[in-house]
C-alpha positions as CSV (number, residue, x, y, z in Angstrom):
1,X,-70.5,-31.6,-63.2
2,X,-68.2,-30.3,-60.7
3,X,-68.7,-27.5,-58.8
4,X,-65.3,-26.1,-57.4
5,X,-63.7,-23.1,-57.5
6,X,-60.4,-23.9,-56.8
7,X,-58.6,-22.4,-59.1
8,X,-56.5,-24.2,-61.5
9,X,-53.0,-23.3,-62.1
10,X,-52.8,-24.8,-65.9
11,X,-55.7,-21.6,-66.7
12,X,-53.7,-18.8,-67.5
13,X,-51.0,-20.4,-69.1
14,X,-53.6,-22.0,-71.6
15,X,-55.2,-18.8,-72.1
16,X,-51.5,-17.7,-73.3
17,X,-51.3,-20.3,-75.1
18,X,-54.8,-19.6,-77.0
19,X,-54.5,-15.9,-77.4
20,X,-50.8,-16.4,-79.1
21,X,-51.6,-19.4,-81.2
22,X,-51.5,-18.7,-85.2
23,X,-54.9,-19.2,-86.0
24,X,-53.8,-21.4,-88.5
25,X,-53.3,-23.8,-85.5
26,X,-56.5,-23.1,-84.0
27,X,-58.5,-25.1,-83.0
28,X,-56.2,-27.1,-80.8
29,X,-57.3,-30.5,-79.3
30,X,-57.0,-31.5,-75.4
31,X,-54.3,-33.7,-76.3
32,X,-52.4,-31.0,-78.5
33,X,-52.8,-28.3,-75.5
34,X,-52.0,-31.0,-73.1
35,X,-48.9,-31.7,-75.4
36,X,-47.6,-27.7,-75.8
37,X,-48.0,-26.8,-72.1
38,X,-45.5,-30.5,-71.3
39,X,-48.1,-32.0,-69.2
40,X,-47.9,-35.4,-68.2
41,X,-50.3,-38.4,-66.8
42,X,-52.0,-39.3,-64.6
43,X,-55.4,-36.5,-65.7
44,X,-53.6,-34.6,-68.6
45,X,-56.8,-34.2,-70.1
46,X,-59.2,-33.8,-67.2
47,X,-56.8,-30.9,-66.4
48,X,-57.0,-29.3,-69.2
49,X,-60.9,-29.3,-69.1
50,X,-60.8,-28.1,-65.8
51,X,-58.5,-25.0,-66.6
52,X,-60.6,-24.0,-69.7
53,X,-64.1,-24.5,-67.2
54,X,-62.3,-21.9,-65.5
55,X,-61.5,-19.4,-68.2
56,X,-65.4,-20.1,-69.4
57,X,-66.4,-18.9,-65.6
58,X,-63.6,-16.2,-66.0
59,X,-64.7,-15.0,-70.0
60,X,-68.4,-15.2,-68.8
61,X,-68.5,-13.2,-66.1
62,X,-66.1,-10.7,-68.0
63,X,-68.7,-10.3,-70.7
64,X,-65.9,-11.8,-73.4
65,X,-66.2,-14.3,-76.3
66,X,-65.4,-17.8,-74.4
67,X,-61.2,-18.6,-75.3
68,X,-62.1,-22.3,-74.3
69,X,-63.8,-22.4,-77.8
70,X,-60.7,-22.9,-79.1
71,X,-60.1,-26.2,-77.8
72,X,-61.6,-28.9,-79.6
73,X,-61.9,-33.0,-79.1
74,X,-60.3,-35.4,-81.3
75,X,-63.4,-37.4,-82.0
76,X,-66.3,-34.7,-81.8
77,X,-66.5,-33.3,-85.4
78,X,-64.4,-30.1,-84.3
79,X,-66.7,-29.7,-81.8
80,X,-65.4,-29.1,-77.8
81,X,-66.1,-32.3,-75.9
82,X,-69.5,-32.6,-73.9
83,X,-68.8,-31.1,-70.9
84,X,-68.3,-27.5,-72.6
85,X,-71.9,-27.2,-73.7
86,X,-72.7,-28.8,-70.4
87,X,-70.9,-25.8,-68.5
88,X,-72.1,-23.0,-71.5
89,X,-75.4,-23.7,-70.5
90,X,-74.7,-23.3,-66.8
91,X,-73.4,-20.0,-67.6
92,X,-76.5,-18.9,-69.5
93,X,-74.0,-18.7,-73.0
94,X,-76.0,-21.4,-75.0
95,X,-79.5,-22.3,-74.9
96,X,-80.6,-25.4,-73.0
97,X,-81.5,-27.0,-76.5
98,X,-79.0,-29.2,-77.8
99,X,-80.1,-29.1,-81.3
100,X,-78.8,-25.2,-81.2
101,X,-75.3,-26.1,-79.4
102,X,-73.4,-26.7,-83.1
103,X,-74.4,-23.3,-84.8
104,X,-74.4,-21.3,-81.4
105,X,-70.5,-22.8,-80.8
106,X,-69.9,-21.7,-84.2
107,X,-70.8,-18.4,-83.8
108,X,-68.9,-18.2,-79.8
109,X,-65.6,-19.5,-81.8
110,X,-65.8,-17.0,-84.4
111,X,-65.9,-14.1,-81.8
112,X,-63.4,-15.6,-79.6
113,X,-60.8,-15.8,-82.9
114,X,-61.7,-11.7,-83.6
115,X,-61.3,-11.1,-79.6
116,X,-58.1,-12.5,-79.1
């Protein structure tokens, strides 16, 4: 997991993004965010995850339901990709147990969909 803080310029435009969304059309994919905000190769997608690390870092420390919860993978059972729980856990939002990462992102997406 990568630990920079340089700052990425695709965060507050995705937060937008999230916090304007119907919620009809939540949860997004990467590839539909990617998509909406006319991003284009090479690292669509690794940009993306790197902007919504950045909002998790940003919700954390702010004491707010995580907005990146609303971002999903295509192939993870509506679940984020890996590397969300991987920087949750970092941030002391989910438990270290994996087992409890499905109901605790559950519960994290259902505040983040009242807070917006």
């Amino acid at each position: 997991m990568s630990h920079s803080h340089a700052t990425s310029p695709l965060a507050a435009p995705i937060r937008a993004l999230l916090t304007q969304a119907p919620a009809s059309a939540l949860p997004m994919t990467y590839q539909q965010v990617a998509n909406t905000l006319g991003l284009t190769p090479p690292r669509t997608i690794a940009r993306v995850a790197q902007a919504l690390e950045q909002l998790m870092e940003e919700d954390v420390a702010a004491g707010r339901p995580m907005i990146a919860t609303l971002v999903i993978s295509r192939r993870g059972e509506g679940l984020p990709a890996s590397g969300f729980f991987e920087k949750a856990v970092a941030l002391g939002r989910f438990p270290n147990d994996p087992a409890q990462h499905s109901a605790r992102y559950t519960e994290e997406r259902e505040q983040a969909l009242l807070a917006r």
